[in-house]
DOVEXMAR-953732 format. One record per residue (C-alpha): residue number from 1; x, y, z. Coordinates in Angstrom, 3 decimals. Layout:
<pts>
<NUM,<X,Y,Z>>
...
</pts>
This chain:
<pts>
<1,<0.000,0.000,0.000>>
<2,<2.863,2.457,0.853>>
<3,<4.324,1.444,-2.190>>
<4,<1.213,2.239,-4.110>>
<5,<1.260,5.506,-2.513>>
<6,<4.723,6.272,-3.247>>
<7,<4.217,6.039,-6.892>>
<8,<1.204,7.776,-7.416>>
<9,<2.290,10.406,-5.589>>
<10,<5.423,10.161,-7.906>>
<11,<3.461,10.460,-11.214>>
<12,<1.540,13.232,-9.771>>
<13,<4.653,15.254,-9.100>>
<14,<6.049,14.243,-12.679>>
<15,<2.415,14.921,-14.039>>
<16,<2.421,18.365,-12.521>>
<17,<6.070,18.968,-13.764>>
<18,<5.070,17.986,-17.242>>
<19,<2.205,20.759,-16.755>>
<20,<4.025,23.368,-15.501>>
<21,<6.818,22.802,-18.426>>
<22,<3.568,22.977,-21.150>>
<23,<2.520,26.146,-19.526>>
<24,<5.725,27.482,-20.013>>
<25,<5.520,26.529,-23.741>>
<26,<2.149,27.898,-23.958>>
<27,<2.952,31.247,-22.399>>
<28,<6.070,31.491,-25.059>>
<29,<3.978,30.723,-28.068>>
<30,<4.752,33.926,-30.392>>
<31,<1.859,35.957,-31.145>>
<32,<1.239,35.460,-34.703>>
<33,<1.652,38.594,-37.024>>
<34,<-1.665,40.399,-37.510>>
<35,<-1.022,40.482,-41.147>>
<36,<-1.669,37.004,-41.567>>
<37,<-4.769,37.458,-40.756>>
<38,<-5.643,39.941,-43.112>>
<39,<-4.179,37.631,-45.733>>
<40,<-6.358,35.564,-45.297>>
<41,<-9.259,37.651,-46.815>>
<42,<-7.182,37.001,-50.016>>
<43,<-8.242,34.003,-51.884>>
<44,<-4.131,33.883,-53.492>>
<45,<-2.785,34.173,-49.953>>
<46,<-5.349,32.411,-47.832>>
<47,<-4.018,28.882,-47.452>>
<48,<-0.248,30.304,-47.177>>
<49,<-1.193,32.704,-44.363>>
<50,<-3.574,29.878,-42.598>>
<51,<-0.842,27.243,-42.730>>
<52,<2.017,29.898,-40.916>>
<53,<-1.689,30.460,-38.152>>
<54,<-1.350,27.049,-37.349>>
<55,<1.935,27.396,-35.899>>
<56,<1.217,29.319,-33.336>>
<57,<-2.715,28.544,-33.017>>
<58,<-5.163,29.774,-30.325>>
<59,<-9.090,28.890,-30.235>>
<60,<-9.588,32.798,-28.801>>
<61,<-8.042,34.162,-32.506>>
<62,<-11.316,32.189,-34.052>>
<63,<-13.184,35.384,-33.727>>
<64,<-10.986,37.299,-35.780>>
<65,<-11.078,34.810,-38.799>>
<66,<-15.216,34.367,-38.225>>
<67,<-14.814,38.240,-38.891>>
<68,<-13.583,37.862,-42.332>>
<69,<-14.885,34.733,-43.405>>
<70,<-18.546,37.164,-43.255>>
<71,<-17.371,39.816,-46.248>>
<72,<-16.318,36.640,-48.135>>
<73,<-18.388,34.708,-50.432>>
<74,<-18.953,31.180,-49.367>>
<75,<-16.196,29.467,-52.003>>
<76,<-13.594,31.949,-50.606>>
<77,<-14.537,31.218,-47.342>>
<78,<-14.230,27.182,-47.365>>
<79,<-10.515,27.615,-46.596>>
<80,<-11.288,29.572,-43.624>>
<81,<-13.943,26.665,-42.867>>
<82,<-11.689,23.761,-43.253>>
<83,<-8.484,25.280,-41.303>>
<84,<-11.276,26.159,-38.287>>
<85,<-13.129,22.544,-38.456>>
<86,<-9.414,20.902,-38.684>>
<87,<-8.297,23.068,-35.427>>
<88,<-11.486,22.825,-33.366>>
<89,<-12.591,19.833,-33.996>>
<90,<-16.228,21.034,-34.595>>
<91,<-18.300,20.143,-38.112>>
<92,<-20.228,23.315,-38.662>>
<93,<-19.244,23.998,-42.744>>
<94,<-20.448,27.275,-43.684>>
<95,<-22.717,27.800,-40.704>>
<96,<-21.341,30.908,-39.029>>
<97,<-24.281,31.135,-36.536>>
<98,<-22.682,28.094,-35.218>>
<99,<-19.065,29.104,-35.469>>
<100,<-19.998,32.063,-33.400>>
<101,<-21.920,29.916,-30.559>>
<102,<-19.094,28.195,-30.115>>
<103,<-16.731,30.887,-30.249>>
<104,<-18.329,32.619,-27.641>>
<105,<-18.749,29.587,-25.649>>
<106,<-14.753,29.864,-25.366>>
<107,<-12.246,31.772,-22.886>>
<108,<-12.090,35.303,-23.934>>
<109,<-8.372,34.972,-25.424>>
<110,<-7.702,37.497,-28.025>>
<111,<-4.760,38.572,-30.194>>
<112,<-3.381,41.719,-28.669>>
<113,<-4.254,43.469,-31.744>>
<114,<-7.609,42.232,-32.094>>
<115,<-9.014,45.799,-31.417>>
<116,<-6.523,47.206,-34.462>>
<117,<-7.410,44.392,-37.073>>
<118,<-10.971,45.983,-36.283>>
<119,<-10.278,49.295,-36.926>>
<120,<-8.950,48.064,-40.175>>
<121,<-11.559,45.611,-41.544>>
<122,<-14.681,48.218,-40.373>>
<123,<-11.944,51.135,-42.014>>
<124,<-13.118,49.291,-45.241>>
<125,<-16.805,50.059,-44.739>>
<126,<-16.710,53.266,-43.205>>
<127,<-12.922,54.989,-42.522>>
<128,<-15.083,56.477,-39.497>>
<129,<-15.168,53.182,-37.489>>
<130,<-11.029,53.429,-37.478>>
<131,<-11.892,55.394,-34.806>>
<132,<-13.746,53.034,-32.478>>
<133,<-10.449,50.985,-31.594>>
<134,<-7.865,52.439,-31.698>>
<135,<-4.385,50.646,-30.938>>
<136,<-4.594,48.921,-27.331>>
<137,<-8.255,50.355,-27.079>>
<138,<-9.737,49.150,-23.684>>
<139,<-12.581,46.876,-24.063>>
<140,<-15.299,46.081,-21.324>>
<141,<-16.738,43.864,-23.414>>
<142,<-15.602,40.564,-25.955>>
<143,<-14.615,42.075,-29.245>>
<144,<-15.884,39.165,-31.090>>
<145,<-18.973,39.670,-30.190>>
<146,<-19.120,43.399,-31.711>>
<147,<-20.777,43.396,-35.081>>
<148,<-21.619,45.086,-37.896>>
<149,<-25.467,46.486,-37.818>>
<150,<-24.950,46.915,-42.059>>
<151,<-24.863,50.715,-41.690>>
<152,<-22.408,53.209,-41.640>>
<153,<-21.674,56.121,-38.300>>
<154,<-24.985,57.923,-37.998>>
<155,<-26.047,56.405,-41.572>>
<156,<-29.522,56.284,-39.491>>
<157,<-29.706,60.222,-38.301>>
<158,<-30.119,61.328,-34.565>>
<159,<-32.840,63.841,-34.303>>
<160,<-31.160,66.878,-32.769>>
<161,<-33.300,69.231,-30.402>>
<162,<-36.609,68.313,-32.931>>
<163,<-39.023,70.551,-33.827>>
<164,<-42.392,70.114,-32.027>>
<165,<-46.070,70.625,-31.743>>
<166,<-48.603,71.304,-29.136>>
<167,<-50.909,68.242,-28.880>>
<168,<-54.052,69.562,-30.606>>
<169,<-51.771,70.367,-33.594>>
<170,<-50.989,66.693,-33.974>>
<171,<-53.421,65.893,-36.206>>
<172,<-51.279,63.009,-37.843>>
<173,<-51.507,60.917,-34.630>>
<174,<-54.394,58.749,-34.107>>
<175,<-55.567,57.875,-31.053>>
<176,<-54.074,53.798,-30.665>>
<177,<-50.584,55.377,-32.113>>
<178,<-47.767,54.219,-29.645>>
<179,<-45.683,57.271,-27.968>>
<180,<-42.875,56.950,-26.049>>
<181,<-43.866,59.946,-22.977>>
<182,<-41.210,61.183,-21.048>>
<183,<-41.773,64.326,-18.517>>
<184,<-39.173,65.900,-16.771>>
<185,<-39.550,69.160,-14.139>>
<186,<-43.220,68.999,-15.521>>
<187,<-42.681,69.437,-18.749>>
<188,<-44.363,66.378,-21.100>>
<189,<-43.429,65.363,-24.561>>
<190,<-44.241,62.506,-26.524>>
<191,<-41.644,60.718,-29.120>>
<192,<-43.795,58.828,-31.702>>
<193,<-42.806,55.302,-32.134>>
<194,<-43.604,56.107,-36.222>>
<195,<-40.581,58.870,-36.274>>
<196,<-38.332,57.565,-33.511>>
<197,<-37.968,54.051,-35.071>>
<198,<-36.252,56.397,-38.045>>
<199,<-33.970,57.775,-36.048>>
<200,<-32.828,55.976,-33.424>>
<201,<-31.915,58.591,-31.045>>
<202,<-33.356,62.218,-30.149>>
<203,<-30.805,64.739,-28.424>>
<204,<-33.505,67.053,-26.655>>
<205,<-33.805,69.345,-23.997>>
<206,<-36.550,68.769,-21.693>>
<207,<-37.285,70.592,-18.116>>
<208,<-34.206,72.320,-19.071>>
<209,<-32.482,68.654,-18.783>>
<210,<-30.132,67.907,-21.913>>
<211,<-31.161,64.269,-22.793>>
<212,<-30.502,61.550,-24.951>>
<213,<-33.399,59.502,-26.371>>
<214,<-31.885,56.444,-27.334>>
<215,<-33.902,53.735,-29.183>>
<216,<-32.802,50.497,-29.794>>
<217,<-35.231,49.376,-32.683>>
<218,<-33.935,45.413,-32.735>>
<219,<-34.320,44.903,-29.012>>
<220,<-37.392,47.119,-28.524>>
<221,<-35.968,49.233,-25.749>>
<222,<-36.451,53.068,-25.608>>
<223,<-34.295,55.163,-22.568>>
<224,<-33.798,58.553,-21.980>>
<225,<-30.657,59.596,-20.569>>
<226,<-29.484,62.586,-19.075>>
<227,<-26.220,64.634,-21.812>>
<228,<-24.741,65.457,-18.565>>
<229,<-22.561,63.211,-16.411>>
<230,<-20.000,64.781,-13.864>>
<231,<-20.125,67.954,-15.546>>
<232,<-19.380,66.982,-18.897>>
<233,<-21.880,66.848,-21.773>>
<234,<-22.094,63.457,-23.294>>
<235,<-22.788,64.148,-27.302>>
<236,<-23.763,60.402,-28.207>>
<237,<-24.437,59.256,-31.921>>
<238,<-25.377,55.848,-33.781>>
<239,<-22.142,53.940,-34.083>>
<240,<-23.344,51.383,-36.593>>
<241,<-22.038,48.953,-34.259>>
<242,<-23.657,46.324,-32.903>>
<243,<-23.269,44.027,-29.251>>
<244,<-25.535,41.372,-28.940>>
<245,<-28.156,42.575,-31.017>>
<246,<-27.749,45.998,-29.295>>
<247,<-27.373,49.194,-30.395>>
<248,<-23.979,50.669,-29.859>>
<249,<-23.726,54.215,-29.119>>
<250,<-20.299,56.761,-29.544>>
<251,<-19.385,60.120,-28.015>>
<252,<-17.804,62.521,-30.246>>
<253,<-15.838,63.869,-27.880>>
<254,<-13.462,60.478,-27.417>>
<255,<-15.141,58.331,-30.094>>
<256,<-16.092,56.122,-26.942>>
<257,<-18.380,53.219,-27.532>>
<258,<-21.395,53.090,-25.249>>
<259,<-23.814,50.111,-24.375>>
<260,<-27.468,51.766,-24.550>>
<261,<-28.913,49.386,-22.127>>
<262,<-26.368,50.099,-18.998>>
<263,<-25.561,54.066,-20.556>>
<264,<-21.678,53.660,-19.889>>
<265,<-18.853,53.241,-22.234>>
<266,<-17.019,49.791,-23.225>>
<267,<-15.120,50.329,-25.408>>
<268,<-12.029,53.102,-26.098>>
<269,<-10.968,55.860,-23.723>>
<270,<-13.377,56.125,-20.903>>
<271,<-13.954,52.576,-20.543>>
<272,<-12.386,52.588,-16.151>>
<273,<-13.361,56.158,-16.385>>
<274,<-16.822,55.433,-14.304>>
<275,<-18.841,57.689,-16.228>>
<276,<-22.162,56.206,-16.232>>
<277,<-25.392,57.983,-17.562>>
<278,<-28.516,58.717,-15.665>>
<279,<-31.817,57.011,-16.753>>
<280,<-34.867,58.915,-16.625>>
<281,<-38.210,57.190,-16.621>>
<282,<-39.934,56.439,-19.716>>
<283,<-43.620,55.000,-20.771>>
<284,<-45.137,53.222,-23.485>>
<285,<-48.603,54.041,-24.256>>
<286,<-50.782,55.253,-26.387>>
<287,<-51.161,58.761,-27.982>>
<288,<-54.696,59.149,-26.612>>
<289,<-53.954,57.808,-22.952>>
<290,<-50.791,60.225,-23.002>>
<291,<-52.756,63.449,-24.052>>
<292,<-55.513,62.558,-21.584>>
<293,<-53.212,62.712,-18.812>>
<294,<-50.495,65.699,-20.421>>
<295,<-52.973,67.753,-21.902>>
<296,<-50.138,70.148,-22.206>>
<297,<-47.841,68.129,-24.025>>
<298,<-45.884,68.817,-26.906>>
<299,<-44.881,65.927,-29.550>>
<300,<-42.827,65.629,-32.220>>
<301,<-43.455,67.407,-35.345>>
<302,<-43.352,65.793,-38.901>>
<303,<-40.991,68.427,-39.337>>
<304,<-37.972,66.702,-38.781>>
<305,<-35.951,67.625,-41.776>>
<306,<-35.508,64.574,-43.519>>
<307,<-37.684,62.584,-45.724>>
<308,<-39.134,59.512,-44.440>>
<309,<-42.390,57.567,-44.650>>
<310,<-43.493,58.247,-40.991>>
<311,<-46.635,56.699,-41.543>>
<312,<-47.555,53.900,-38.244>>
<313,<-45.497,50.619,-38.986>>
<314,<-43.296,52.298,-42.162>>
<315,<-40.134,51.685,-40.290>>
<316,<-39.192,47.912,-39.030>>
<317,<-42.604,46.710,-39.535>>
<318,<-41.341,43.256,-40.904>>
<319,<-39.205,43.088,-38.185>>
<320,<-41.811,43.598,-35.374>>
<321,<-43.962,41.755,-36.985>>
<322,<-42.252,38.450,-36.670>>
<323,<-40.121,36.670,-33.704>>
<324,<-37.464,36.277,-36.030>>
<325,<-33.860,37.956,-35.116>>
<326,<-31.900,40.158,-37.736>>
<327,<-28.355,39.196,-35.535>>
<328,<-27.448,36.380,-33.192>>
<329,<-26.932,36.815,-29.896>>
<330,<-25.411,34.355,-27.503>>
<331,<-28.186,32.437,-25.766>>
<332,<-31.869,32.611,-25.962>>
<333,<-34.276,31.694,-23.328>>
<334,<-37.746,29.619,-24.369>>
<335,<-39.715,30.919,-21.299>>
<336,<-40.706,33.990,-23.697>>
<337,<-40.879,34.134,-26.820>>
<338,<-38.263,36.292,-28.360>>
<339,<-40.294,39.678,-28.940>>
<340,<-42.195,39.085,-26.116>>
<341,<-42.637,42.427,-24.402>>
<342,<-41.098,42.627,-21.000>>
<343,<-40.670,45.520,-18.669>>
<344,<-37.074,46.082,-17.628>>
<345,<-35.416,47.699,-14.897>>
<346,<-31.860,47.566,-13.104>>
<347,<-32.678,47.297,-8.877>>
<348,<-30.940,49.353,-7.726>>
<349,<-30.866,51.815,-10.872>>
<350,<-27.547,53.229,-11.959>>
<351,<-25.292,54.484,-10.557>>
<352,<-24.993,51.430,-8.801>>
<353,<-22.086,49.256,-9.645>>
<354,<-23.956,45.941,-8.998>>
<355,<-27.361,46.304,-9.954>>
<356,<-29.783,43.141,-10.127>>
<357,<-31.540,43.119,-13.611>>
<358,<-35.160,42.313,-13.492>>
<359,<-37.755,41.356,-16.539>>
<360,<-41.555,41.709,-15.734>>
<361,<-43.654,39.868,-18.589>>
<362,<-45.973,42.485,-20.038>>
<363,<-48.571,40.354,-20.606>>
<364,<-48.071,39.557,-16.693>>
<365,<-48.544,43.243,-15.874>>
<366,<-51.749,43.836,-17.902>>
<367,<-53.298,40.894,-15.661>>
<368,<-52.170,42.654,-12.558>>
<369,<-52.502,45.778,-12.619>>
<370,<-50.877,46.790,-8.894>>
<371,<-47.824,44.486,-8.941>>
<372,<-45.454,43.969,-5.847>>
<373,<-41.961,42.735,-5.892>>
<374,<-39.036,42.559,-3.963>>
<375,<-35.899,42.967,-4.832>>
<376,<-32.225,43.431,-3.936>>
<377,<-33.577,44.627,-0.970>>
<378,<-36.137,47.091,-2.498>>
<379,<-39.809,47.119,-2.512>>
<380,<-40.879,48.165,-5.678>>
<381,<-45.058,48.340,-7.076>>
<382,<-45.856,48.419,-10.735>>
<383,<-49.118,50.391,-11.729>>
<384,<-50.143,49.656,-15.606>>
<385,<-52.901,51.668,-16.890>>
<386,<-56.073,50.211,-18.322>>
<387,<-54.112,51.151,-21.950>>
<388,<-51.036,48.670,-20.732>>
<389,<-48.758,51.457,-19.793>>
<390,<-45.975,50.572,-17.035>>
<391,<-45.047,52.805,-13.845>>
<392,<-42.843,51.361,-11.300>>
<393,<-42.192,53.064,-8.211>>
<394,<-40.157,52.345,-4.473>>
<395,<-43.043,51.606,-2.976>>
<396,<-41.242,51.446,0.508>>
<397,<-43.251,50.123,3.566>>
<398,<-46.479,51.140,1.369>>
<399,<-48.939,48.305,0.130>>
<400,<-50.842,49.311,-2.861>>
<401,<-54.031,47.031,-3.823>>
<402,<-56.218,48.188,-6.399>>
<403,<-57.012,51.148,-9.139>>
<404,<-59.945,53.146,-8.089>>
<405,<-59.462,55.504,-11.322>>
<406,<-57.242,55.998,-14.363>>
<407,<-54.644,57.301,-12.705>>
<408,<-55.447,56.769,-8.803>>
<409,<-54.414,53.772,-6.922>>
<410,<-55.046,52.786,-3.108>>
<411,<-53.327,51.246,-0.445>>
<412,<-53.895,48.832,2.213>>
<413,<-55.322,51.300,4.540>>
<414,<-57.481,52.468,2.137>>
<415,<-55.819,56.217,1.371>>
<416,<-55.554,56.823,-2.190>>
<417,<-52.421,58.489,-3.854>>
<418,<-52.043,59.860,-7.676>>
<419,<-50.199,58.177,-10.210>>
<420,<-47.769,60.804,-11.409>>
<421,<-44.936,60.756,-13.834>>
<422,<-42.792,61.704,-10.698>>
<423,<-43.900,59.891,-7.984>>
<424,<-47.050,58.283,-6.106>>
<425,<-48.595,61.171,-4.033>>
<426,<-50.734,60.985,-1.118>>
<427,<-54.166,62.999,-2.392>>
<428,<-54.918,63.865,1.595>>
<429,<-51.209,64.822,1.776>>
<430,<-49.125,65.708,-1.160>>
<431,<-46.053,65.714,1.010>>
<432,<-46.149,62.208,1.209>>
<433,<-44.722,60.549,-2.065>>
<434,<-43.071,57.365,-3.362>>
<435,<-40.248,57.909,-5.648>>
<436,<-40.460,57.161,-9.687>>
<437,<-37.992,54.524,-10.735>>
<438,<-36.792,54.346,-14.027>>
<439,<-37.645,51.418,-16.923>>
<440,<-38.815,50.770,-19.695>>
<441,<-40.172,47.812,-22.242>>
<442,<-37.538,45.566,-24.523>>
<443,<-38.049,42.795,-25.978>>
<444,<-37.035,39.348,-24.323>>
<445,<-34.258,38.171,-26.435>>
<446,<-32.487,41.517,-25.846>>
<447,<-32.611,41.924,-22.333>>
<448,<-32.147,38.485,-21.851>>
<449,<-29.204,38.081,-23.928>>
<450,<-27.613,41.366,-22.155>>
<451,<-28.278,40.208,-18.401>>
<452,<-28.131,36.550,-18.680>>
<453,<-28.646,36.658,-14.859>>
<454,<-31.748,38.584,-15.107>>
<455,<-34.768,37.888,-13.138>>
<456,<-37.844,36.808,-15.074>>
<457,<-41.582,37.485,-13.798>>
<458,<-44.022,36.048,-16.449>>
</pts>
């Protein structure tokens, strides 16, 4: 038995000497030259620049080859095929959805220069992307799984500080129109889904409050943001970029890429900076619910200075029409359908580091109408109005029970406060109030596939 003992304790030590020497050799594997990747978008220097890969081979530089092997047609492609199904193991052909499942199913190991061969093949489509990575850029995020939307920078135009209307001027609305209604220091406007689906993004000033009205069309999700963070004015614009199906946004101050959904940079020179936008609260409703309750509000004019069809369903009506995704993303998750509607919120909001990301089913919501949920240690209550719109508020130690009106709701006790775009506000005592929290609809997939850890209500 001692004997026994002895020797496997003897080909563990050699074992773990034979590791430590193959880490060694691992560590001083050379880097391969950046070029060869490039050649290998080059039908007459493909195979020689994919047999001098091989020598120094790593599965985390399959991103960077699943990159070109997109702008190439399938024949000039089956090189980059064969040298990827010979190194991985994998039988996938020419199915790059499943190339890039399993690429991102890998460590995040990427040639040092992965943000510069970027820079280069994007260059090609637009010589404004160069400036998205530069050399050494910082990234926050996996670089393989930035993509190209199939547009160039602000190819799809930010409204900037857009003309409006008073409500009774808005004759080209009808009643079950969807708005996007946003008030801020009591001023109410109302951002047609028909023109904002054009456009993408709104830089307004509301309540004297610069903001950015950022809509990500392929995961559903409007948010306002505030310009300013820390001071300094944030001027964001459409990248053209893509992560996970989600609208990338730049500043053209540092050419910074921003992630809509969490409204802080990840990619280039602020990424570590801590800069993080402030959400303000947004609804989804109808035109005629939101003028019944803002009869004051303005709306967006069909003066926007471009020409568009802005007629209801004109823009990405195929794609909202159908569950069917335009990009991949890295998981999906059955409980909803893709495009189901969900309401989504980060508990607690920004600027917390460490938020918990929560999903509410809308479909739940319109069933129950005064919602209570707990979490990360808040109390929160969601009020949805007979039209489906979504409120949620820090409800506190308050219980909330049932709507008595349109935009009343009552508590335990049986006191009744007014829904607000602010707050919930005791009627008998409008110094009593329960804060507003920010969120707003998305569709599943999106959310989903940008907080895998999110919590679902359905």
């Amino acid at each position: 038995m001692r004997a026994r003992r002895a020797v496997t304790a003897a080909t563990v030590t050699t074992l773990a000497l034979l590791l430590a020497g193959a880490l060694a050799l691992v560590a001083q594997r050379p880097v391969p030259d950046i070029g060869l990747f490039y050649a290998t978008s080059s039908p007459d220097h493909q195979a020689e620049a994919l047999r001098a890969l091989a020598a120094a081979w790593r599965n985390g530089y399959a991103g960077i080859l699943l990159d070109v092997a997109r702008f190439l047609p399938p024949a000039d492609r089956q090189g980059i095929v064969d040298f990827l199904e010979a190194r991985s193991g994998k039988r996938f052909g020419q199915d790059l959805d499943a190339w890039r499942q399993w690429i991102w199913a890998q460590p995040y190991d990427p040639h040092p220069q992965y943000a510069q061969f970027k820079s280069v093949l994007y260059g090609a489509l637009d010589a404004r992307f160069k400036a998205f990575f530069p050399p050494d850029a910082a990234s926050a995020i996996r670089l393989d799984e930035i993509d190209w939307g199939g547009v160039g920078v602000n190819a799809i135009p930010p409204l900037e500080y857009p003309a409006v209307a008073a409500a009774r001027e808005a004759a080209y609305l009808d009643d079950s129109h969807i708005v996007f209604g946003i008030a801020v220091n009591g001023e109410a406007r109302a951002y047609p889904k028909r023109i904002l689906a054009w456009h993408e993004m709104a830089l307004d000033r509301l309540g004297g409050t610069e903001l950015t009205v950022v809509y990500c069309t392929l995961c559903g999700a409007v948010i306002p943001y505030e310009s300013v963070v820390d001071g300094r004015h944030i001027t964001l614009g459409t990248s053209g970029l893509l992560y996970r199906s989600n609208k990338l946004m730049f500043d053209h101050e540092t050419s910074s890429l921003w992630s809509t959904f969490e409204g802080r940079p990840v990619v280039g020179p602020l990424v570590g900076s801590g800069l993080r936008l402030r959400p303000r609260a947004v609804v989804t409703t109808t035109w005629k619910e939101w003028r019944t309750q803002h009869p004051d509000t303005t709306v967006l004019s069909l003066d926007t200075g471009y020409v568009r069809d802005y007629s209801e369903g004109a823009a990405y009506g195929d794609y909202f029409s159908t569950d069917r995704l335009m990009f991949q993303v890295p998981g999906r998750d059955a409980r909803l359908l893709n495009k189901d509607e969900v309401l989504v919120l980060q508990v607690p909001p920004p600027p917390a580091r460490t938020p918990q990301p929560l999903a509410i089913a809308a479909a739940f919501l319109a069933r129950n109408r005064v919602y209570h949920a707990e979490v990360a240690g808040v109390e929160l209550v969601v009020i949805t109005s007979p039209d489906g719109a979504n409120r949620v508020f820090d409800a506190g130690a308050e219980r909330f029970d049932r709507v008595p009106g349109a935009d009343l709701v009552a508590d335990a006790a049986g006191r009744t406060w007014r829904v607000t775009e602010d707050a919930l506000v005791l009627v008998d005592d409008a110094r009593v109030a329960r804060p507003r929290v920010p969120a707003q609809r998305a569709f599943w997939f999106g959310w989903r596939a940008q907080f895998p850890d999110t919590i679902l209500i359905r």
